[in-house]
C-alpha positions as CSV (number, residue, x, y, z in Angstrom):
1,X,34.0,53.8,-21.7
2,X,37.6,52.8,-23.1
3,X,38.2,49.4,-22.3
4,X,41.6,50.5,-21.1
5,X,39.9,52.6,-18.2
6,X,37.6,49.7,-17.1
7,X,38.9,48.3,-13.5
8,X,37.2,44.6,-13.6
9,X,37.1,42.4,-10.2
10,X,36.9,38.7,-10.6
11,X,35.1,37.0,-8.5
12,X,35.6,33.2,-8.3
13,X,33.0,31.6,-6.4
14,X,29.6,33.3,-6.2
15,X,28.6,32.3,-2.9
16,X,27.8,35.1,0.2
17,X,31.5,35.3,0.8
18,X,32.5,36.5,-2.6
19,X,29.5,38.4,-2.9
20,X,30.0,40.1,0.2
21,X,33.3,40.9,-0.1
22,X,32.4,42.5,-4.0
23,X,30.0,44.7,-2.4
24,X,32.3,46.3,-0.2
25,X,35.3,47.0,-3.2
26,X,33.6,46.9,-6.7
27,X,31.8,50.2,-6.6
28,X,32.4,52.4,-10.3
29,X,34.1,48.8,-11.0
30,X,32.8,45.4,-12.9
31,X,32.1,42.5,-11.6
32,X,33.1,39.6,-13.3
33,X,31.2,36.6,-11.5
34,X,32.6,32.9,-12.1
35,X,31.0,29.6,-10.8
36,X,31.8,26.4,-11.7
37,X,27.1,26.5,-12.1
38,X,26.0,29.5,-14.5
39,X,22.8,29.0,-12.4
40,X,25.2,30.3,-9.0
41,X,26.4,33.1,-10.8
42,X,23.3,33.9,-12.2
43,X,21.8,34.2,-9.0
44,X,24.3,36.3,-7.8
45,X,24.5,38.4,-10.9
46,X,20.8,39.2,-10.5
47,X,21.4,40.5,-6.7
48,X,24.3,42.4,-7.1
49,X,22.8,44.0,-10.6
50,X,19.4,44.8,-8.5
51,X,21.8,46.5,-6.1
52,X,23.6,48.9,-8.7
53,X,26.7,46.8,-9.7
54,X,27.8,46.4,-13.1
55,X,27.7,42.4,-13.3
56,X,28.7,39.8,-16.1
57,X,28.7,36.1,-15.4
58,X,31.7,32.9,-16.7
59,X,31.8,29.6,-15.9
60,X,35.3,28.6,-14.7
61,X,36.2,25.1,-13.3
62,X,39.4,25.9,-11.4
63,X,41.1,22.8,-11.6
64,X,41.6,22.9,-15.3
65,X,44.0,25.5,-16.3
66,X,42.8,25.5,-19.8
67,X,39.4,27.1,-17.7
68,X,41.3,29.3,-15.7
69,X,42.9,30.5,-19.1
70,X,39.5,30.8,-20.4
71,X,38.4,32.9,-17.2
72,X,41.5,35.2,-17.6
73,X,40.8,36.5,-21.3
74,X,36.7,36.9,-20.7
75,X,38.0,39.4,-17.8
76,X,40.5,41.1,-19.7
77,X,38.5,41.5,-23.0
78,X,36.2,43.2,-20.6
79,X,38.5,45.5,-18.8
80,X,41.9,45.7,-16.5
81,X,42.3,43.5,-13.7
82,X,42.2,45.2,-10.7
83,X,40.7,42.9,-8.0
84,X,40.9,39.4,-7.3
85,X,38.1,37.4,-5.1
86,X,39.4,33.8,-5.1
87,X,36.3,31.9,-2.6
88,X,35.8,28.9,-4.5
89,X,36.3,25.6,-3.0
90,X,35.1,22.0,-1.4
91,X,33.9,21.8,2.1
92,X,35.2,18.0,3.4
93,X,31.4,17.3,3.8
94,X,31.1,18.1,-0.3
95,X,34.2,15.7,-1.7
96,X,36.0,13.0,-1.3
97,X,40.0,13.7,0.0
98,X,40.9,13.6,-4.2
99,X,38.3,16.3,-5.3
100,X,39.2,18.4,-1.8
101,X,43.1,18.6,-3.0
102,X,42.2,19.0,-6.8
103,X,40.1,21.9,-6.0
104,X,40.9,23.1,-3.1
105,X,45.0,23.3,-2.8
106,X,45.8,22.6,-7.0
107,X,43.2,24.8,-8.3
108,X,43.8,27.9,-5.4
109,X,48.1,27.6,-6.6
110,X,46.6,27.5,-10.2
111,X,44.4,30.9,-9.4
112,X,47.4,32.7,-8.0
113,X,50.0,31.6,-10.6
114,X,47.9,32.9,-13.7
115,X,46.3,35.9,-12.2
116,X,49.7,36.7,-10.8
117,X,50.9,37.2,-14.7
118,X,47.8,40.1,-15.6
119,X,47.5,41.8,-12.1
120,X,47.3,45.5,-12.7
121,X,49.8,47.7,-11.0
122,X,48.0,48.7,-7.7
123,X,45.9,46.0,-8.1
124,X,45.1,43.4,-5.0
125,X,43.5,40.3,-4.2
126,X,42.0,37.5,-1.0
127,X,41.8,34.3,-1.1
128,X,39.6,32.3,1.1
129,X,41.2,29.9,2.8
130,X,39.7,28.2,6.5
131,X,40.6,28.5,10.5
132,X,40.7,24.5,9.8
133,X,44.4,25.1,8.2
134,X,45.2,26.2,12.2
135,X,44.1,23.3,13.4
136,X,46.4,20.9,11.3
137,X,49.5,19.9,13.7
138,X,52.7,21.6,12.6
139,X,54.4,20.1,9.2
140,X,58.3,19.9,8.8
141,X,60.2,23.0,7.6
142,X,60.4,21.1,4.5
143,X,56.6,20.8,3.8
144,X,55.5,24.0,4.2
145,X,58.3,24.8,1.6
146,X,56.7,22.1,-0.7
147,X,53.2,23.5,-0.1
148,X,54.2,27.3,-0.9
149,X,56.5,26.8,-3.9
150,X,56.0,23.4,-5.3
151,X,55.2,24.2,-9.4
152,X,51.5,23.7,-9.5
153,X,51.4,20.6,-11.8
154,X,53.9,18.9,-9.6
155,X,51.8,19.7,-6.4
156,X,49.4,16.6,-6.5
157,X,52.3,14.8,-6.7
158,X,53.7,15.7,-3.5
159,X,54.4,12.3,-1.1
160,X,52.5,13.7,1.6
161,X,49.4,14.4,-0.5
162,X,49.1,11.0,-1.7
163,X,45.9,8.9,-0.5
164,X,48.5,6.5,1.4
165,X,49.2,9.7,3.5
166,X,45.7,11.1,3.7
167,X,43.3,10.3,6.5
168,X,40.0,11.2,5.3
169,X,38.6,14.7,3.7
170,X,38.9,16.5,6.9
171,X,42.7,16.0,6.6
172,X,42.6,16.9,2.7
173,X,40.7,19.9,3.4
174,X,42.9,21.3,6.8
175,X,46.2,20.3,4.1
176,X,44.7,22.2,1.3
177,X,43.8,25.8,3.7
178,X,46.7,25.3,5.0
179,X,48.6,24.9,1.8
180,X,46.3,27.7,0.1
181,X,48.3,30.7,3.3
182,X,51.3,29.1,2.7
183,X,50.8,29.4,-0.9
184,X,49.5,33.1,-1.0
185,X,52.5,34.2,1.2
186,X,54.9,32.8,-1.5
187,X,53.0,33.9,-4.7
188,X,53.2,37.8,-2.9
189,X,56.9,38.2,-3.6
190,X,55.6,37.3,-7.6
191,X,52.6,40.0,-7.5
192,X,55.0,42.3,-5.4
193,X,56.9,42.7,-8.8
194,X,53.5,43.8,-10.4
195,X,53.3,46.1,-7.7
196,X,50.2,44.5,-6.3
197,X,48.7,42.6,-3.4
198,X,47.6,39.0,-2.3
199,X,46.1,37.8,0.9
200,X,44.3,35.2,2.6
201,X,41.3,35.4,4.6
202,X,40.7,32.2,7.0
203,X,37.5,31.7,8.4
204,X,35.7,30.0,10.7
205,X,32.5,28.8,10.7
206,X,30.4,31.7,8.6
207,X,26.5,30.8,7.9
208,X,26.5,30.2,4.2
209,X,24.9,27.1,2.4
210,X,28.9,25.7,2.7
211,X,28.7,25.9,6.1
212,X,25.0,24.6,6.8
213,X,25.9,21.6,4.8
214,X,28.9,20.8,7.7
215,X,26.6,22.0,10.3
216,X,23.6,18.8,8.7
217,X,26.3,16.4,7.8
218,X,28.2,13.9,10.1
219,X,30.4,16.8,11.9
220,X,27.5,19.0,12.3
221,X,27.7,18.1,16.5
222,X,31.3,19.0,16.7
223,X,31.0,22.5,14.7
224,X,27.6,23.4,17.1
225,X,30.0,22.3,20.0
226,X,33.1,25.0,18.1
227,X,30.3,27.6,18.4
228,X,29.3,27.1,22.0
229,X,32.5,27.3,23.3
230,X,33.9,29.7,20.9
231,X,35.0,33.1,23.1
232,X,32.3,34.7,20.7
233,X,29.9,31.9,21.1
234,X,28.1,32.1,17.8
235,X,28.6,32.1,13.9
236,X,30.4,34.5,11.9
237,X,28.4,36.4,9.0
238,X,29.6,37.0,5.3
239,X,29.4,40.9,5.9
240,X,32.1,40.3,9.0
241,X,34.4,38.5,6.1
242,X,33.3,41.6,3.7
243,X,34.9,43.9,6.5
244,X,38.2,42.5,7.0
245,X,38.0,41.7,2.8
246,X,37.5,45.2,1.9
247,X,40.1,46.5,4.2
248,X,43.0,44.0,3.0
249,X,42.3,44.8,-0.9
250,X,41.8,48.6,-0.1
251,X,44.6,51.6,0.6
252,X,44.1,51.4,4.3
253,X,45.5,47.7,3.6
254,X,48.2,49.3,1.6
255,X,51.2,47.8,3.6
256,X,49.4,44.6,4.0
257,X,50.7,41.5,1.6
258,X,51.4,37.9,1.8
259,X,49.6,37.4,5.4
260,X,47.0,35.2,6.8
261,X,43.6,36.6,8.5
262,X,42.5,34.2,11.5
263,X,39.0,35.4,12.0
264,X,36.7,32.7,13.4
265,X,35.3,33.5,17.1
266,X,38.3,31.9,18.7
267,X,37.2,28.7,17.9
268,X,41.5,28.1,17.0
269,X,42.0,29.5,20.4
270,X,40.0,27.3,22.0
271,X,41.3,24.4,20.0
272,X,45.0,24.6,21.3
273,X,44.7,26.5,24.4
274,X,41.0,26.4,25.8
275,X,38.4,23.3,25.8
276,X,38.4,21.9,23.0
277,X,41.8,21.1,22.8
278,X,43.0,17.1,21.8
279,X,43.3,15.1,24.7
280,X,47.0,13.9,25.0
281,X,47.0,10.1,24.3
């Protein structure tokens, strides 16, 4: 087959997210896995190959733009860009507050800028960002600005992203989702012009080795308690993220660009309006 006809979807992150959503968008097209470990795109590679997908497997660390770069020409020597599954990122369980905002917000603004520049006409993308992003108190007018157009390598140098300002890595990571919707609703207007797509997907708590690792760690009791009281009183599954990723990077998402996807149980609804609201001091 002519390079030129090849229709390639990166896939940053190989965890069940990624995966899941590739399953539902990549038939007929190539899947080009990345993983900051060859041994977690490997494993993924082997499942979704067993499964009938064409796979091939890079290494990308995507808070180094010379990796991103990297990333960028493996895909297009392989094909035309057509699909974009940004899910790679830090849990605040994983990181320290540094790592979370390096990764996390930097490295997410990094993703969009470059693959905003080879996006394929008709082409779309998600990016997985977090329902902890709702739970961050409103910023100024001015902040969200900062967040959402900010050039990337000026981003970590942002005042209210410096550790002075930073509480711990829960606050780094709820900053950096939040940042990541922000983000994705600016970058649309740039992929708009390549007449293509870009959304983001935010989560709640969805069984994956990610979320097991918050569910062991020292917040584990207050995500079982988010479940509990959740309006759907359990966990999400990657397939559910799969569903509302396949629709937002598919023609029946067609008129959809630059928005955020709250799906997390109502856990968010909950959190301002039902039980597990703060307490007012």
């Amino acid at each position: 087959m002519d390079k030129k006809t090849i229709s390639v979807i990166v896939v940053i992150g190989a965890g069940s997210i990624g995966q899941a959503i590739a399953r539902r968008v990549s038939a007929g097209k190539h899947i080009l896995l990345a993983d900051l470990r060859q041994e977690n795109s490997d494993a993924a590679a082997k499942t979704l190959s067993e499964a009938g997908f064409e796979v091939s497997t890079a290494i990308v660390d995507v808070s180094s733009r010379q990796s991103v770069l990297a990333l960028i020409k493996n895909a297009t020597e392989i094909g035309g860009i057509t699909g974009l599954i940004h899910a790679a990122g830090v849990s605040p369980s994983q990181a320290s507050p540094s790592t979370i905002l390096k990764v996390d917000l930097y490295g997410t603004a990094l993703i969009l800028e470059e693959f905003g520049k080879v996006i394929k006409s008709g082409g779309s993308g998600v990016v997985i960002a977090s329902q902890s992003g709702h739970r961050l108190p409103a910023l100024t007018p001015e902040q969200d600005k900062a967040l959402a157009t900010t050039p990337v390598e000026q981003l970590l140098s942002l005042h209210f992203v410096q550790p002075d300002q930073i509480k711990d890595s829960l606050h780094a990571y709820q900053l950096s989702k939040r940042g990541n919707s922000l983000r994705v609703m600016a970058e649309a207007v740039k992929w708009g012009k390549r007449d293509a797509r870009i959304n983001t997907i935010s989560p709640g708590i969805i069984i994956t080795p990610l979320a097991k690792d918050e569910l062991s760690g020292p917040r584990g009791d207050g995500y079982r308690r988010m479940i509990d009281i959740s309006a759907v009183g359990r966990a999400g599954t990657p397939d559910e993220v799969g569903t509302v990723g396949a629709l937002l990077m598919g023609q029946d998402g067609a008129f959809i660009t630059g928005s955020d996807f709250l799906m997390d149980g109502g856990v968010t609804a909950a959190y301002w309006y039902g039980e597990l609201a703060p307490k007012a001091e």
